[in-house]
Steps between C-alpha positions, in 0.01 A plus 500: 500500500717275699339262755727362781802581245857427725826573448775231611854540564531871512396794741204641367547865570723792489796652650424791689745808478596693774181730397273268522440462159568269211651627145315376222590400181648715217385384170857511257543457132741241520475116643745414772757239233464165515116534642313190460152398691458156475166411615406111540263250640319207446352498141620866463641670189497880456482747189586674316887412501694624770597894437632727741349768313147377507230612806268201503480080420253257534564178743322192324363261755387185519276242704797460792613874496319546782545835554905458582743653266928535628623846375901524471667808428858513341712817410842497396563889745580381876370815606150417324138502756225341447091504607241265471164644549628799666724240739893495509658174380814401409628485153603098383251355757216321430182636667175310491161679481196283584103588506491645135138500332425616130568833451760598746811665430906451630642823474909488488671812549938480478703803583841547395689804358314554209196524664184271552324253293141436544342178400165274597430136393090470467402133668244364214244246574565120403512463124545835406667500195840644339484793330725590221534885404695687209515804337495876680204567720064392453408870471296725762499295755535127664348204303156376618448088421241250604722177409324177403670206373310146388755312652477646869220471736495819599589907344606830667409827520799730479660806418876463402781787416694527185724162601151268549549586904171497631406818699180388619409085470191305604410126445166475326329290284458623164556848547389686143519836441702635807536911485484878607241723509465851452161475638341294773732281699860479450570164332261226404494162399275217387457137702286204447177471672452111551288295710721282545845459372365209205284746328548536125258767499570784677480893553742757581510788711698829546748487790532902556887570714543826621855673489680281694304199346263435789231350397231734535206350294336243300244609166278285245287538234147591663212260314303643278145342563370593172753291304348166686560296814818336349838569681674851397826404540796763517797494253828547622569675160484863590358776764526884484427752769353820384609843614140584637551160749297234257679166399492335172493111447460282302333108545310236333125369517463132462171462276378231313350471145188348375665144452658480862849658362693703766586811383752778679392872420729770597381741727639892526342641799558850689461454844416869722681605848236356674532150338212490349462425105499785248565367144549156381566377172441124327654356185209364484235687238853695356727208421347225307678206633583366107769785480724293761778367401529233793228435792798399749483227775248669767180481319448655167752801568399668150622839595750480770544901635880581614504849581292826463540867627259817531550804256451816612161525306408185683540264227644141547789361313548142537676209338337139416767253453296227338352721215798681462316838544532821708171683536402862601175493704266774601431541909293828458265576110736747305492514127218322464603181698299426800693327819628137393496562167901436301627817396746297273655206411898428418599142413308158421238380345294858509786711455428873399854613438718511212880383621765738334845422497440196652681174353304256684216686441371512858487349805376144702508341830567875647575602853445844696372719250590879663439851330790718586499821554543634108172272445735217313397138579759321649443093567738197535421297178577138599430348169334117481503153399298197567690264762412149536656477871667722766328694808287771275437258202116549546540877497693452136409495146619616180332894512711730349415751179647343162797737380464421163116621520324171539108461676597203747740570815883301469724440838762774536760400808615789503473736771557905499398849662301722273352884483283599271397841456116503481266727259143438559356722217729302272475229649861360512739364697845628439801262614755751682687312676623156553726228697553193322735265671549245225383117603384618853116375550265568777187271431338643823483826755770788468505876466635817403558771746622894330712674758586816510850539342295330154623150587279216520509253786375139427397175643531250247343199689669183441621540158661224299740569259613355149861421591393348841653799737353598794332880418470730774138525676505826509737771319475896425574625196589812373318760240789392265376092504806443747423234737736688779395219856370192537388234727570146434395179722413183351166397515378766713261810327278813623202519351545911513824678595518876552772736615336741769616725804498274783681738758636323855254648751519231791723630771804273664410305803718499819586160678660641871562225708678758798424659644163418581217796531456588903760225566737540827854386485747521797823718484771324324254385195687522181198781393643376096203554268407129276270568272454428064273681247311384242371631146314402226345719215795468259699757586733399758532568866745799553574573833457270869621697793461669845396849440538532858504440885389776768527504823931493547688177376310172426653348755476755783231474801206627413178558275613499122318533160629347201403600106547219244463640107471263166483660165534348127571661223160615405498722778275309748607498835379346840591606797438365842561651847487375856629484850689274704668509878846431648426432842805576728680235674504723804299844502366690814169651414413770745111601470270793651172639460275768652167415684341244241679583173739248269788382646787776393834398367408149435690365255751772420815518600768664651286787376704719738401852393128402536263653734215231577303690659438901676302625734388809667484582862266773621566553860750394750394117628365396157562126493563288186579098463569360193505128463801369394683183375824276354408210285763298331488548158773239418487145442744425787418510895742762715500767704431862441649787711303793595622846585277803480521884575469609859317785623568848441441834461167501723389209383449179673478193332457145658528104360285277611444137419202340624422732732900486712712797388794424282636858432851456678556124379396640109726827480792316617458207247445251795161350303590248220205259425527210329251451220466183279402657150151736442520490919451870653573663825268742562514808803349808516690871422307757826547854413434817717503876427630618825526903641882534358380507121456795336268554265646434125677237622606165309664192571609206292453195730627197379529074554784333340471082474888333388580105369675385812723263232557756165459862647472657114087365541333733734200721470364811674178696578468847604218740606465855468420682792299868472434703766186693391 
């Protein structure tokens, strides 16, 4: 959402028709020639290249952006029109926009015979980095990343379209695991929790967004007092809501063994709708801490959890990096395991599975272990090595199964996506698939995501390569081993990437500077609508118009309500409605009202088929009086003549003005008061029934009021007479 966003050098609004109303755009197949959108600023660059035919770009910023970008728009037809943010401007002049935050969106739309091209530049916070796409498309859906990078100080949560656009982008420090939910809140990701920003020990929690990624809440692992008085800290690793409204997470309890060591045990835990602990699970009594391969740099990290899921039958299936093992674990006794007790084990040190068809003979170092639906085992295998230095080299070591059959584990650099088809009364593990980029290594984080075309989608963390190439972070390949997109940006990785329905549900926003809501203008305002729109969502803001102004032209005396309507592509629309006045510069405003009751006519006029007010008269001598007045209802002082009806046809009817009878001087126009504006003139309308009227009788009895200096501004008000 824009804050205090303005637009210099232009007229931020629309031309009105002679309806009232403003045409919107007409989205055409074809780019006005010779389009180009050059957008610039201090420490600004945009991408992806320049294309006509593309909808969306990023704008890189940096420390002296300041929220100021200058937007030029060049065409080669004459004829060609051009809107920014729902504002005319004209085509080959600069136009500044100021007051940008993260997040917002320029929307240019140019019109020319071929119809209308639609196109938004995303403004992205302060070190946001470049991101390079290729290939087709990253399968169902946008691309969800939490990007780190060693080298900057801080990451960003983001969700970005086929071209690396981001959609949806949020500064954050160490954002892990951003993604949709079928269940529970929208979107979720994981943050530190630090006491202060030197801590090297640390917690994370669950920021939950909802679906227009408001923050909505904030969940950790709940301590388990039985495990001991030692911190359980949450891991940033995983978290799964459950159809029936529980959450899964996972954690770690800091313990300590007999000789003082620190030790890290995993934690599983199943958390119920009312927050309150249902199941937890401990490496500790099920993983002997001599089957890790590494202990890592927080503590003795022997086991080191990165993801688990439910099964229907309430099973867990998680993955331990460190001993290079995915385990099956029992929430509920079936088969003769009681609750906590390891169904099975696949990988490492303990491993219960014979690998078939498997040339390395296994995996090591794995990431996201998932069962898909046709009960295969899918997992990102990164492969290992012992480093000496780097980032991770505590979290490395050479633990990878011998392919030529050996006891002791060898380094194996070499990343790649496996699925193995699973028989647990054989007790094998059947390679089915496989991705094998050759040289591409992932010592740490990563995962495999199955869509629903049979493609895979992965994040391959930040991979090295043997020839020294950048390798995508994250690519999707197809159920042929084709690696069909990519994304590319040097030193910059997601620890997870996944390719989810993130539909554009926030609505546009409308910016009307005039008119104002309940504002009066005087005649001879320009009444010309300024106003801009603004989108974001990823899908583009559509349309920025008046839908409509009641109440006669804009400009016109009078009471007027005016409809303003914003739409984007995705189909959400705001609309928002209100009135404002055109006082006259000169306007009689005649008045009347019977015994105590509102003042008729006030405000209306020359409502001269209007009958204020009506009144019966039982018997001859029935006497009425109606107050009466003129007020100026203009903004300039004159005079306003008077005339009104005689009497007639039995009746009598008298004038009077503080108490002296004016009849004579008022029907023949002699009374002209001057008024200064809002001044009235009031008098007094005296009618009698007399003898002469018959019964059934009715008479129209009027006061006319005239603009001494422009004659077309008069008003009237009449009474109906009945003779009962």
């Amino acid at each position: 959402m824009r804050r205090g966003m303005r637009l210099t050098g232009v007229l931020a609004g629309s031309v009105l028709l002679a309806s009232g109303l403003v045409a919107g755009p007409v989205v055409g197949d074809d780019a006005p020639a010779g389009l180009v959108v050059t957008v610039a600023g201090s420490g600004v660059e945009t991408f992806p290249s320049y294309d006509a035919e593309l909808e969306r770009f990023g704008i890189l910023t940096g420390g002296d952006t300041g929220g100021t970008i200058d937007v030029t728009i060049s065409a080669d037809d004459p004829a060609a029109t051009a809107r920014l943010d729902g504002a005319p401007v004209e085509v080959g002049v600069t136009r500044t926009v100021r007051g940008l935050v993260p997040g917002d969106e320029v929307n240019v739309q140019v019109s020319a015979a071929g119809g209308t091209t639609n196109q938004s530049w995303i403004y992205l916070p302060s070190g946001f980095p470049r991101l390079t796409a290729s290939g087709t498309r990253p399968g169902n859906g946008p691309v969800f990343l939490g990007l780190s990078s060693f080298l900057a100080e801080t990451g960003f949560e983001t969700v970005v379209d086929a071209h690396g656009v981001p959609r949806h982008v949020r500064e954050a420090e160490e954002p892990n695991d951003f993604t949709a939910h079928e269940h529970g809140p929208d979107y979720t990701v994981f943050e530190p929790v630090k006491e202060n920003p030197d801590d090297t020990e640390y917690g994370y929690q669950v920021r939950e967004y909802d679906r227009e990624f408001g923050l909505t809440g904030l969940q950790r692992l709940r301590p388990v007092p039985r495990l001991g008085v030692t911190p359980d800290d949450t891991d940033f690793h995983d978290v799964e809501y459950l159809p029936d409204g529980r959450m899964l997470l996972v954690g770690y309890h800091r313990d300590f063994r007999d000789d003082g060591t620190p030790w890290l045990d995993a934690i599983l835990q199943v958390v119920g709708t009312r927050g309150e602990e249902q199941f937890t699970w401990s490496s500790k009594g099920h993983v002997d801490p001599s089957e890790g391969y590494v202990y890592g740099a927080k503590g003795q990290d022997y086991a080191h959890v990165n993801s688990v899921e439910m099964q229907p039958d309430g099973d867990l299936v998680a993955s331990f990096r460190n001993t290079g093992q995915v385990l099956r674990i029992a929430t509920e006794a079936h088969h003769g395991f009681e609750p906590g007790e390891v169904v099975w084990r696949l990988g490492g040190e303990r491993n219960q599975f014979s690998f078939v068809g498997d040339p390395l003979r296994g995996f090591c170092a794995q990431h996201d272990a998932r069962i898909l639906p046709n009960g295969h085992l899918l997992l990102f295998d990164n492969g290992a090595r012992r480093d000496e230095s780097g980032p991770v080299a505590p979290q490395t070591a050479d633990m990878c199964p011998d392919p030529a059959g050996g006891s002791e584990p060898v380094a194996r650099p070499q990343s790649r996506i496996v699925e193995y088809a699973l028989d647990t009364e054989a007790m094998t593990a059947t390679l089915v698939w496989s991705f094998v980029p050759e040289g591409r290594y992932a010592a740490f984080a990563g995962n495999a995501q199955r869509l629903p075309d049979g493609s895979t989608l992965a994040s391959w963390s930040r991979s090295e390569t043997d020839d020294g190439t950048v390798p995508p972070f994250a690519s999707r390949v197809s159920a042929a081993g084709e690696e069909v997109w990519s994304l590319q940006s040097e030193g910059w990785f997601s620890y997870r990437a996944f390719s989810l329905p993130a539909p554009d549900r926030t609505a546009p926003t409308l910016d009307i500077r005039f008119p104002r809501p309940g504002a009066h203008y005087p005649e001879g305002t320009p009444i010309t609508p300024r106003f801009t729109c603004h989108d974001t969502g990823g899908s583009n803001l559509n349309e920025c118009r008046v839908l409509e102004i009641e109440g006669g032209p804009a400009g016109s005396p009078g009471s007027h309500r005016i409809t303003f309507v914003a739409d984007d592509g995705a189909g959400n629309s705001v609309r928002r409605r209100f009135s404002y006045v055109v006082d006259p510069l000169r306007q009689p405003d005649l008045q009347v009202r019977a015994g105590d009751g509102p003042w008729l006519g006030r405000g209306r006029w020359p409502d001269v088929n209007i009958v204020h007010g009506a009144d019966r008269f039982a018997d001859a001598g029935d006497t009425r009086r109606y107050p009466a007045r003129v007020v100026n209802a203009g903004y300039e002082g004159e005079r306003y003549r008077l005339t009104a009806r005689p009497s007639g046809g039995g009746w009598s009817v008298r004038y009077r003005k503080a108490g002296r009878d004016v009849t004579r001087a008022l029907i023949n126009g002699r009374l002209a008061p001057r008024l200064t504006p809002g001044q009235s003139w009031a008098f007094t309308v005296v009618v009698r029934r007399t003898a002469q009227v018959a019964a059934g009788t009715e008479r129209l009895q009027w006061v006319r009021a005239r603009s001494a200096v422009d004659g077309t501004r008069h008003d009237r008000i009449a009474l109906e007479l009945r003779a009962w």
